[in-house]
C-alpha positions as CSV (number, residue, x, y, z in Angstrom):
1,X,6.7,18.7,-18.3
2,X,8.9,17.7,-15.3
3,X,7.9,14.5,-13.6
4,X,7.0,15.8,-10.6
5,X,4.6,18.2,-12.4
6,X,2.9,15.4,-13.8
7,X,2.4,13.4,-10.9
8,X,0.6,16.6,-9.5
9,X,-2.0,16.4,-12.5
10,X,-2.1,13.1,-11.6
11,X,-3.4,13.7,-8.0
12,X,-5.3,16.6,-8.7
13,X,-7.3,14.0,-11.8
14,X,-7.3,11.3,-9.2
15,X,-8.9,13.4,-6.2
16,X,-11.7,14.9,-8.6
17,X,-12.0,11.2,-9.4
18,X,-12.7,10.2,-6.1
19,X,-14.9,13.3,-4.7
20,X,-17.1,12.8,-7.4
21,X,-18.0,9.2,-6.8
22,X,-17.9,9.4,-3.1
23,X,-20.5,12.6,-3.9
24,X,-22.6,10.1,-6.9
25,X,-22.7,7.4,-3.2
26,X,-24.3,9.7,-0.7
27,X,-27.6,9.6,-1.5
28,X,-27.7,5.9,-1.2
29,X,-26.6,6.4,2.4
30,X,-28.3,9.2,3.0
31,X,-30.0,8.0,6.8
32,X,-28.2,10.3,9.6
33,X,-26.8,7.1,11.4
34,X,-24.7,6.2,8.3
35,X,-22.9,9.8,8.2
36,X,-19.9,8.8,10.1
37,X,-19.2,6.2,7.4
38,X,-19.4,8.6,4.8
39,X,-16.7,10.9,7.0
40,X,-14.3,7.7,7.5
41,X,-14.7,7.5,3.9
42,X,-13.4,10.9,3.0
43,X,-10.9,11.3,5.5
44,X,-9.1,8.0,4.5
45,X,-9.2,9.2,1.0
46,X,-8.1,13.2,1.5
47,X,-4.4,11.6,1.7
48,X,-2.2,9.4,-0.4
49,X,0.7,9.5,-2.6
50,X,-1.5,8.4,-5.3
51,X,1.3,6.1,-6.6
52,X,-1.1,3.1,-7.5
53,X,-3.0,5.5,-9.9
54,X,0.4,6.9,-11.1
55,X,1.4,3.6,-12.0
56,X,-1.6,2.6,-14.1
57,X,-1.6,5.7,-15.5
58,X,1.6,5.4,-16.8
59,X,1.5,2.0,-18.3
60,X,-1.8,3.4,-19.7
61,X,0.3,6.4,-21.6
62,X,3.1,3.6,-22.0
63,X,0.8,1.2,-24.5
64,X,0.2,4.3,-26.6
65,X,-3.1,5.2,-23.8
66,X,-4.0,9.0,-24.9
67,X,-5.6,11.6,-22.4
68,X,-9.0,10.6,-21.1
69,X,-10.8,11.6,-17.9
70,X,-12.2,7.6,-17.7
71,X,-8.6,6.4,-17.5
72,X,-8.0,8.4,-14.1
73,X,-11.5,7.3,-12.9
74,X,-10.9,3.7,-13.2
75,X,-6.9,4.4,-11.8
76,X,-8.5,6.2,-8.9
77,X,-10.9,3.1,-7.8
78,X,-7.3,1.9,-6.9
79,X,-7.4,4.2,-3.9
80,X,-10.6,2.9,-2.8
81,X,-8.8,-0.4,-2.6
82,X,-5.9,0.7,-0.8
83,X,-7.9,2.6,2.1
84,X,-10.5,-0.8,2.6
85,X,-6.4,-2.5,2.8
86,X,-5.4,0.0,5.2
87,X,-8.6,-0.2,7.7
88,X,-8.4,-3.7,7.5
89,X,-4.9,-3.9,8.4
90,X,-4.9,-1.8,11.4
91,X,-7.9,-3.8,12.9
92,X,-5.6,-6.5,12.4
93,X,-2.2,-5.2,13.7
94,X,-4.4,-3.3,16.4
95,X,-3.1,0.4,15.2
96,X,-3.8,3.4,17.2
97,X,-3.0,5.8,14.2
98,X,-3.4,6.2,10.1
99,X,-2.2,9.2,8.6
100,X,-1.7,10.9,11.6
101,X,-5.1,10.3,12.3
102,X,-7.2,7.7,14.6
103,X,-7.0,4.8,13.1
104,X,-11.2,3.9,11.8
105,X,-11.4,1.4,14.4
106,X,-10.4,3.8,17.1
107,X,-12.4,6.9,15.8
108,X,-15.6,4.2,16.0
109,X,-14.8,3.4,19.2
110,X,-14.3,6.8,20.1
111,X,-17.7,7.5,18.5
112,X,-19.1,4.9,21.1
113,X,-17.9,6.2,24.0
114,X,-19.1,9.3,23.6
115,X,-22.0,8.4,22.6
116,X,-22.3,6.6,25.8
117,X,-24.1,3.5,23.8
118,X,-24.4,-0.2,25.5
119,X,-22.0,-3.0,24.8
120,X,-18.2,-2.7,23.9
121,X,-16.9,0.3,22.6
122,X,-13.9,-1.6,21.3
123,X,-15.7,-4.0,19.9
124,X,-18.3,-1.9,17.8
125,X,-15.2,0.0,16.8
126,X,-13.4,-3.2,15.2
127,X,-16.9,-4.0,13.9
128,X,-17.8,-1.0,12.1
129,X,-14.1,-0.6,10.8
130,X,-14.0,-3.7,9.0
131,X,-17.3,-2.8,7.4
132,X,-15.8,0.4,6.2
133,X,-13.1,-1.7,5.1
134,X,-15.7,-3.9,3.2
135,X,-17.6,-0.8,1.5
136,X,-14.5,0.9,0.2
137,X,-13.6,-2.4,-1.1
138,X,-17.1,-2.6,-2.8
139,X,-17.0,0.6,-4.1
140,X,-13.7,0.2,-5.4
141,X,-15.3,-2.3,-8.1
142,X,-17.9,-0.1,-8.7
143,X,-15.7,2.6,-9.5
144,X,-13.7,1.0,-11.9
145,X,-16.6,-1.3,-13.8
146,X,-18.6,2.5,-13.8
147,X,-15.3,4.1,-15.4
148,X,-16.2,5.1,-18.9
149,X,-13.8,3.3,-20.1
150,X,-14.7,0.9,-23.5
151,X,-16.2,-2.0,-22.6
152,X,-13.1,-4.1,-24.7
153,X,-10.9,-2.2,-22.6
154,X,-12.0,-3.3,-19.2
155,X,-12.9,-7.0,-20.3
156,X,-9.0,-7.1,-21.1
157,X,-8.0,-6.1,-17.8
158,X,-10.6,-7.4,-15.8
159,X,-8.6,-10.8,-14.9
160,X,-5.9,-8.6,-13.8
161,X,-7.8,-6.8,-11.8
162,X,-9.5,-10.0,-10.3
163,X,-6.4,-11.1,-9.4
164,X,-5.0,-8.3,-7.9
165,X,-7.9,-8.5,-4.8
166,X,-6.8,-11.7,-4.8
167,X,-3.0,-11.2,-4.2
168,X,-4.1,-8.5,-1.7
169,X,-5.8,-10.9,0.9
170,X,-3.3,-13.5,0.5
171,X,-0.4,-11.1,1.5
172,X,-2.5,-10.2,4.0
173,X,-2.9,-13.3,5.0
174,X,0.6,-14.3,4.5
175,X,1.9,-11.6,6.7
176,X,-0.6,-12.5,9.7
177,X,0.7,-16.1,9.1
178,X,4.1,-15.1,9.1
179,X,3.7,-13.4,12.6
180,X,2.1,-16.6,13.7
181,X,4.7,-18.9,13.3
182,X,7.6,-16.8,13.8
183,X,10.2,-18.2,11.6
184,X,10.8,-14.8,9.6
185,X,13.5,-16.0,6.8
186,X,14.8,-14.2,4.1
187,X,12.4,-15.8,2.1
188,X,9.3,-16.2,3.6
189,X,10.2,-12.0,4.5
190,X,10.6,-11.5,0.9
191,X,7.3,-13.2,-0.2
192,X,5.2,-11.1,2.0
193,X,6.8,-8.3,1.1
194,X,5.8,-9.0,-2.5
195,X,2.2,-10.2,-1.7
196,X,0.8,-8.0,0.7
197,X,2.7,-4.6,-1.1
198,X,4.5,-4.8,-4.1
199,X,2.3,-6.6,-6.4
200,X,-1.1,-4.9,-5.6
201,X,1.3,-1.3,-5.3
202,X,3.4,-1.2,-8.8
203,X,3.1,-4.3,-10.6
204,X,-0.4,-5.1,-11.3
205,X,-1.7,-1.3,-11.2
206,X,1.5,-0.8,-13.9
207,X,0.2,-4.0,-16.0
208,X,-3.8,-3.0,-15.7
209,X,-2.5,0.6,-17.4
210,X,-1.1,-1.2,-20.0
211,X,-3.7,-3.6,-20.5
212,X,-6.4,-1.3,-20.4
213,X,-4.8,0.6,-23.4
214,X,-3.5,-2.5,-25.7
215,X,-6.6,-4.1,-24.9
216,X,-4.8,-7.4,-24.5
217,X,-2.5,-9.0,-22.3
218,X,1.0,-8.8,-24.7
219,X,3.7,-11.5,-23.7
220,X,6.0,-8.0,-23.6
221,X,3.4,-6.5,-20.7
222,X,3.7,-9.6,-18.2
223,X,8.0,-9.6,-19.2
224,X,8.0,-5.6,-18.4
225,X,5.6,-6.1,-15.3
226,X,7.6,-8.6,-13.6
227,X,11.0,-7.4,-14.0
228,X,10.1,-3.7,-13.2
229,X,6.9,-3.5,-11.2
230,X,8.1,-6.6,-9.3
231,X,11.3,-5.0,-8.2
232,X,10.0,-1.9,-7.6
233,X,7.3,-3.3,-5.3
234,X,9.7,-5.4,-3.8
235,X,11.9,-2.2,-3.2
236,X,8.6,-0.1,-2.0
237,X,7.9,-2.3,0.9
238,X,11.4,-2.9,2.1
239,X,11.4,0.8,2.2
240,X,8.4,0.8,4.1
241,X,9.2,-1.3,6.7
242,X,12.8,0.8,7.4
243,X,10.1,3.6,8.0
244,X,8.3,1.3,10.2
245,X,11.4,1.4,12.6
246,X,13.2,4.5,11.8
247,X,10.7,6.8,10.1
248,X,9.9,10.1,11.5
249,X,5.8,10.2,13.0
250,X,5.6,13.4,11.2
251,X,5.8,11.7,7.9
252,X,4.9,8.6,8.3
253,X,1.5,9.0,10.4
254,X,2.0,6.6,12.9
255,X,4.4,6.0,16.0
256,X,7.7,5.6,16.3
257,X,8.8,1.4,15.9
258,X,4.9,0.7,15.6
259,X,6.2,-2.1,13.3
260,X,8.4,-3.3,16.5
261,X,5.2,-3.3,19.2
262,X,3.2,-4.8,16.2
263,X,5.9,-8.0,16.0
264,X,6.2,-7.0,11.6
265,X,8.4,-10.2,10.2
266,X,10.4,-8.4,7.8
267,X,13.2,-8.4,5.9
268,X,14.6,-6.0,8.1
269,X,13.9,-8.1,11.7
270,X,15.0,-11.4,9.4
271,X,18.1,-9.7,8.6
272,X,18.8,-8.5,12.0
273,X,18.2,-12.4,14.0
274,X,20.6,-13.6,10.8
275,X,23.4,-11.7,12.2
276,X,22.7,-10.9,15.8
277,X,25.0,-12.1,18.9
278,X,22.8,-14.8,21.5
279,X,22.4,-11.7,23.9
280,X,21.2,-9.3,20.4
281,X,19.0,-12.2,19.1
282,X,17.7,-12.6,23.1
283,X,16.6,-8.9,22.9
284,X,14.8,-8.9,19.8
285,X,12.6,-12.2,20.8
286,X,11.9,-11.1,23.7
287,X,10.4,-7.3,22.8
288,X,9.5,-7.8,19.4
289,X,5.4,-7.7,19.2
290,X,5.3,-6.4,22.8
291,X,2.2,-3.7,22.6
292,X,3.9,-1.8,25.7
293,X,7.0,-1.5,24.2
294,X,7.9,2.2,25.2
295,X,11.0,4.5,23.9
296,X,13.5,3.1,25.1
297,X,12.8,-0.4,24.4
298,X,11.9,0.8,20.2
299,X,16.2,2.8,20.7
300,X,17.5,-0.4,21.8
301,X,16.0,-2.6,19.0
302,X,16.9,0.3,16.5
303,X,20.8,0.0,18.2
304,X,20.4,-3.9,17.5
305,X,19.3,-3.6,14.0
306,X,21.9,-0.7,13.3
307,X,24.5,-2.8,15.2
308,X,23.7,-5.9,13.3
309,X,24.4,-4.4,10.0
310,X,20.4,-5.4,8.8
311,X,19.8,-1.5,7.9
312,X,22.3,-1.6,5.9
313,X,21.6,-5.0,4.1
314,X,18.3,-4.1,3.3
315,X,19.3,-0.6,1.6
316,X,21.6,-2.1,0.2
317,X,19.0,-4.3,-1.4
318,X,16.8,-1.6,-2.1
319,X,19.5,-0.4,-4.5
320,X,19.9,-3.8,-6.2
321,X,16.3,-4.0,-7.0
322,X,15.9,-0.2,-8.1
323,X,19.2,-0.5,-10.1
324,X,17.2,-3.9,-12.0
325,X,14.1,-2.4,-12.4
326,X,15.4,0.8,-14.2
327,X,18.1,-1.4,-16.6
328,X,14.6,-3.5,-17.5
329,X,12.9,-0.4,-18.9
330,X,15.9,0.1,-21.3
331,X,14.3,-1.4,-24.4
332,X,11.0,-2.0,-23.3
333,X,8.3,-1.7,-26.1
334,X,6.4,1.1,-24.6
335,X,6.7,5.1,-25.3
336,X,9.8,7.4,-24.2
337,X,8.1,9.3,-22.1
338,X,6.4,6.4,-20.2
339,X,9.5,5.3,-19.9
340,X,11.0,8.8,-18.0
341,X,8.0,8.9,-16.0
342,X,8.3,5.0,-14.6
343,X,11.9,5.6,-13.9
344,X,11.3,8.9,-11.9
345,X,8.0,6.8,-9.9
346,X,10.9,4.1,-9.4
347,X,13.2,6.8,-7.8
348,X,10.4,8.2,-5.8
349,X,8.4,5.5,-4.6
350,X,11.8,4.1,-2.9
351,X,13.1,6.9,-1.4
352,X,14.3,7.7,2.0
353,X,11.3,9.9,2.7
354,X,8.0,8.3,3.6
């Protein structure tokens, strides 16, 4: 089976996964009010690479994991968590669009207005999104505790799960910080991007997988897990924030240089001030994080970073990190075909395409 076949079965196990717990939920939130949550929920969740679940279930197959339904019930939960990140986040960054959708904030709002109901439409739409946020994260432990999964099995992993959420709101943190104070160096770009992304994307759903099937936490599992899933995050979210500037809308879901408007401290922006000209570096402050920034203003910070030679830098860094994490799955203790199908997710998950 090709790798990209697999990672189909993968999706297809994961979105069963996910329909039928979101479908096991309803009748505890049955009153008519709540049906827009219920909505937000399954819109949020009717997209998605599913590369979380694709990691987990790979290190699952990796620690000698055989085929069982529970595994890709407890790998989807990882989805929950990832939509309650991604509502939160655009509350926070002040998004108009997810997915080529509203953003939840917006659709609430949106529901509001129409609606013609008292008090602030934006802020009952920030309001309700967080709480969406909130009950996707909620469920997301529920879905993986309520798994199937042996109980020895998901005591092993439980601490690694733990401190995933953890990790998650500290990038989070971390990357709101980092806009805050503005001093965007290569290594306070390179800690968010392995905080907020990498960590909670490839290395701990890679390390619960192969937890959850050794049913301990192996000195080889944390050695594998922070050479490759590190570097592979790492990778992941400088290729996410390239996307950020130059991505197409059609495949990324959201607007052109949203990342510029939304003043993102990446590697990419630290890169660019590192190398820019007075004049250059003038530009950058000065319409960087600026909400109205309109075409024009997005071409000529794309010229700048272009000009600058930061594009370049950071794909060339992309390469370093992918070439690493590949070389540390050459002798790595876990199964041949594990090891295929984490090199392919490696190769796809930092690819030019969104």
């Amino acid at each position: 089976m090709t790798a990209s076949a697999a990672l189909g079965i993968i999706r297809s196990e994961v979105d069963r996964s996910l329909k039928e717990f979101v479908d096991r939920q309803r009748p505890r939130v049955s009153a008519p009010e709540l049906a827009p949550l219920i909505t937000a929920v399954e819109d949020f969740l009717a997209t998605g690479k599913r590369l979380r679940p694709a990691f987990c279930y790979w290190g699952w197959r990796g620690a000698g994991g055989g085929d069982d339904p529970a595994l890709f019930t407890a790998a989807a939960s990882l989805e929950l968590l990832q939509a309650s990140a991604l509502v939160h986040d655009d509350v926070m960054d002040a998004s108009d669009l997810r997915r080529g959708m509203p953003s939840a904030h917006r659709r609430f709002q949106t529901l509001h207005e129409k609606a013609g109901w008292r008090g602030s439409a934006e802020q009952f739409g920030q309001g309700s999104a967080i709480l969406l946020g909130n009950l996707m994260l909620i469920w997301s432990g529920e879905m993986w505790r309520g798994s199937g999964l042996p109980p020895d099995s998901l005591a092993a992993a439980q601490e690694v799960h733990d401190h995933m959420r953890t990790e998650l709101m500290c990038g989070q943190y971390l990357d709101l910080l980092e806009q805050a104070h503005g001093d965007n160096t290569f290594d306070s770009a390179l800690r968010v991007a392995l905080f907020k992304s990498g960590k909670y994307s490839v290395e701990q759903p890679l390390r619960l997988g192969l937890v959850l099937a050794a049913r301990a936490r192996e000195p080889w599992i944390d050695r594998l897990c922070e050479e490759y899933g590190a570097c592979v995050g790492i990778a992941f979210q400088l290729r996410d924030d390239i996307l950020g500037v130059f991505g197409d809308p059609a495949e990324t879901g959201k607007p052109a240089g949203d990342d510029l408007r939304e003043g993102k401290r990446t590697m990419l922006v630290a890169r660019t001030l590192a190398a820019a000209s007075p004049a250059q570096a003038g530009v950058v402050r000065k319409t960087l994080g600026d909400p109205g920034l309109d075409a024009a203003g997005v071409a000529r910070l794309r010229e700048i970073i272009d000009e600058t030679g930061a594009l370049t830098a950071c794909e060339d860094m992309i390469k370093e990190y992918l070439d690493t994490a590949l070389a540390s799955l050459e002798g790595a203790p876990i199964t041949a075909r594990a090891r295929t199908a984490l090199a392919d997710l490696a190769v796809a998950a930092t690819s030019r395409r969104s």
